[in-house]
N, C-alpha and C positions, 0 to 999 in steps of 0.2 A: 655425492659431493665431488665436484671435478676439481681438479687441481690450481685452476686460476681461480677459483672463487676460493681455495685455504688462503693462497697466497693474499686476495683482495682484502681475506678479513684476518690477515695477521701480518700486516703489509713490513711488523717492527721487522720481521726476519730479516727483509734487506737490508739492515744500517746495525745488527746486532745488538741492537737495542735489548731484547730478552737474553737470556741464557739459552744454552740449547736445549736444558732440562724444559725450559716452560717451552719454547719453540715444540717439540717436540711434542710436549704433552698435549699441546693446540694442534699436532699436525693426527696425532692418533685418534684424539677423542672427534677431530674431524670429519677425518676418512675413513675411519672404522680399524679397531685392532680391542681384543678382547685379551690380549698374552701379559696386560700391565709392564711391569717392568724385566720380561723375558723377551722381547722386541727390544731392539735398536733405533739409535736418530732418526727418524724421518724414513722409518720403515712403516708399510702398510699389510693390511689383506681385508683384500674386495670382499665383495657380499657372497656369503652363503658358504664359510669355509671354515672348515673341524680338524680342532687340533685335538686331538689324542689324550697325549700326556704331557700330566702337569708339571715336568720339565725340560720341554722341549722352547728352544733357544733360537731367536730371529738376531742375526745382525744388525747395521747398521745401511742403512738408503738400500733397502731390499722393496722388490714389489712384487705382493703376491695376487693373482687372478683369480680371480672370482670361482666359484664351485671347486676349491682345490681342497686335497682331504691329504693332511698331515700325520705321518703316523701310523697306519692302517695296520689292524694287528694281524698276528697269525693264527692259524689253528693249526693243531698239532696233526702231522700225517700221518703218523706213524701206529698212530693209537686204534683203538676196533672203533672211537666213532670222533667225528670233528665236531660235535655239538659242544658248546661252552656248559651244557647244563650237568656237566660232569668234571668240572675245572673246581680249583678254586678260584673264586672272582674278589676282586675289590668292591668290598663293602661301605658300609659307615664310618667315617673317619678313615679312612682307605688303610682299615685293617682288613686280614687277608680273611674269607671265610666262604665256606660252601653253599654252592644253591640249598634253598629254604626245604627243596625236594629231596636233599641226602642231608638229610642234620646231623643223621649222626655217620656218618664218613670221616675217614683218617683223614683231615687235614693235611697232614705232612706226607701222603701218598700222594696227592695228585696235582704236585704244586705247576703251575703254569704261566709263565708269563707270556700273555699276550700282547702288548703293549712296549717295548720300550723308546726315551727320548730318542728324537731330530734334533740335530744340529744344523740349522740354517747359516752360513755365513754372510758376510758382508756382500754388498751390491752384486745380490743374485737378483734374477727377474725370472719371476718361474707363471706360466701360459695360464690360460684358462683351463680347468676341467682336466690338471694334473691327482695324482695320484702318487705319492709317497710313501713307502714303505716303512713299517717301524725302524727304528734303529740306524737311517741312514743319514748320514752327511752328506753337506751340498757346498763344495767350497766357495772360497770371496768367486767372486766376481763371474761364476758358473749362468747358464740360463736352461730352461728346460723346457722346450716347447709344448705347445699346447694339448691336451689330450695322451701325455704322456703318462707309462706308470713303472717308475722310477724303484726299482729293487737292489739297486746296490748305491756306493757312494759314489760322488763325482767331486772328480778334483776341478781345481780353481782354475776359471777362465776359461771352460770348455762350455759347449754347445749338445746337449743330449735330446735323443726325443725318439717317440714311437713305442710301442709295447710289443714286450719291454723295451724300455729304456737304453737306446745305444747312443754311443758318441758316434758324432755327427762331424765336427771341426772346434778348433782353438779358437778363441775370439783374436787373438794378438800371435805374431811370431813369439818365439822364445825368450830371446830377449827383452820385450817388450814386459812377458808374463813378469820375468823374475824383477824388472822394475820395479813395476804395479806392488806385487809382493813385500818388494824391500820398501818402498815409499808407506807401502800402507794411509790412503789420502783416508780414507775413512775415519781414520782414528785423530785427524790434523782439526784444532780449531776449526769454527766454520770460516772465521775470518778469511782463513789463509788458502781456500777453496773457493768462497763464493764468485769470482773475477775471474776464475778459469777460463780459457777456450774451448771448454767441455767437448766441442766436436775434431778437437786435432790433441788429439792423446799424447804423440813425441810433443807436442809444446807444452803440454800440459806438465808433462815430465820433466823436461828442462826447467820449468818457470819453477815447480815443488821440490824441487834437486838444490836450487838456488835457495831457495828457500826454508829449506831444511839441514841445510850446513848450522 
């Protein structure tokens, strides 16, 4: 599904006509997002991409690329082996319990979380054929280029990429960041965003400064 063909066939979005909530749910059930209501407005993710756990959190107008793997758990190094078939794993009802092969194992010896949530923030755009570690955050407005595998957090408005994951540059000077930060457009009515000059950011800032008085 490409982007002008949501737009062709939910065309209300321009005149706000819907709510955001229905905008929204026409833009996911769309383009593809399986996180229901862990996803943000008119956030996406492309084809072929695995989220972890079942608390991990997308922003708002986030886009994520195709084959990207949310989440990725760890095994533990320290132990005499990294096989999970000596954990305790998430079962049934995601009660905690031992492979079927140690039944009777100390439960409370060998507890291990593999797994824990991502925090996505708002208007991140993270590449194709990324790689996310458990546990990490991606702040607003961050990007992660493609084929990256990202094992720590990244703060907002920065530019990372490469394995590992390094920072690369700031999308904005300083100034600009703590703007974006204090305006927070993401969270504004769509009304009072859609007329933007989306390509010149200081006006955009001006226009939403006025605006937001």
């Amino acid at each position: 599904m490409k982007f002008k063909n949501f737009f062709k066939k939910n065309k209300k979005i321009e005149n706000q006509e819907q709510s955001d909530d229905v905008v929204y749910k026409n833009y996911a059930e769309n383009y593809g997002s399986d996180l229901g209501d862990r996803i943000g407005f008119c956030s996406y993710l492309n084809t072929n991409c695995s989220v972890y756990h079942p608390e991990t959190t997308v922003g708002k107008y986030t886009s994520i690329g195709s084959n990207v793997l949310i989440g990725a758990g760890q095994h533990p190094l320290k132990w005499l082996t990294t096989s999970p078939l000596v954990w305790n794993i998430i079962g049934d009802n995601n009660k905690i319990q031992p492979h079927p092969a140690f039944k009777n194992i100390d439960i409370n010896r060998y507890l291990w979380e593999p797994y824990k949530p991502v925090k996505i923030g708002n208007d991140v755009w993270i590449g194709q054929n990324v790689v996310i570690m458990d546990g990490v955050e991606i702040g607003d407005g961050a990007i992660i280029a493609s084929n990256a595998v990202v094992t720590h957090s990244i703060p907002a408005f920065e530019l990372w990429g490469g394995v590992p994951a390094r920072f690369i540059k700031r999308r904005f000077d300083d100034v600009t960041i703590e703007k974006l930060k204090k305006l927070k457009w993401w969270d504004l009515p769509f009304d009072k965003i859609k007329d933007l000059p989306f390509e010149n950011v200081d006006e955009c800032i001006k226009i939403l400064e006025l605006r937001c008085k």
